[in-house]
N, C-alpha and C positions, 0 to 999 in steps of 0.2 A: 409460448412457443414450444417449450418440454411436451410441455402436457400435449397440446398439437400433435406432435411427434410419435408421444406415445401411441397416442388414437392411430396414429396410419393417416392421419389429415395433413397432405400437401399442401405447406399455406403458401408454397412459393407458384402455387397455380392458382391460389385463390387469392393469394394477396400480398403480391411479390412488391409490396410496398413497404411490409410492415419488417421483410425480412431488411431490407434497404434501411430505414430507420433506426433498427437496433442496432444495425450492422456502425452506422452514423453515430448514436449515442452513447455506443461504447467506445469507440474509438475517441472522440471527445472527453469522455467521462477519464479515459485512461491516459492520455497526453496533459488535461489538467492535473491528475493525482501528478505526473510524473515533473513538470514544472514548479509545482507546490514542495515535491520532492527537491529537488536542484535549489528550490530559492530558499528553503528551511537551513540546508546546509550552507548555503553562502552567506546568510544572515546571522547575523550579533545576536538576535532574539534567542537566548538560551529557551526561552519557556514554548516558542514556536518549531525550535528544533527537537525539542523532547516530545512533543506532541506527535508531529509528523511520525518521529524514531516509531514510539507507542503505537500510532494508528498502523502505521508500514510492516513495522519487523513483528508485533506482537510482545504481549505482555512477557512469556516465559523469556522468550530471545533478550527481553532488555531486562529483566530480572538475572538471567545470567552474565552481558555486561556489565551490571551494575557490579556484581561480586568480584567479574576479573577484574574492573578498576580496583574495589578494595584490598584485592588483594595486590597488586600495582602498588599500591600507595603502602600499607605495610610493609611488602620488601624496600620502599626506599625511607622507612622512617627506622629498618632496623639495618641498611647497610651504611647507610648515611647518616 
């Protein structure tokens, strides 16, 4: 559809189906991601909620929660 676009090719007069469609399978595609989201966190499965975290936020983002935990967990093994 980009590339469509680019050209100057109207595909919503040539094919105001296909815009319907995507329009359809994105929305789908995004209401699952976002229930897989909600049931990772209510769920016990530590190894499905790290995943999700990983697939969602991105590697650097949980790379840098990892380190605020550890450093978390040091202030309470040198206040405690």
């Amino acid at each position: 559809m980009l590339l469509a676009g680019l050209a100057h090719i109207n595909l919503y007069a040539h094919v105001p189906s296909i815009i319907w469609i995507g329009f359809l399978v994105g929305v789908v595609g995004l209401s699952g991601m976002y229930w897989l989201y909600l049931y990772s966190v209510k769920s016990a499965n530590m190894h499905l909620r790290r995943f999700v975290e990983r697939a969602t936020f991105g590697r650097g983002l949980m790379n840098a929660l990892e380190q605020m935990d550890e450093i978390r967990n040091f202030e309470k093994e040198t206040i405690g």
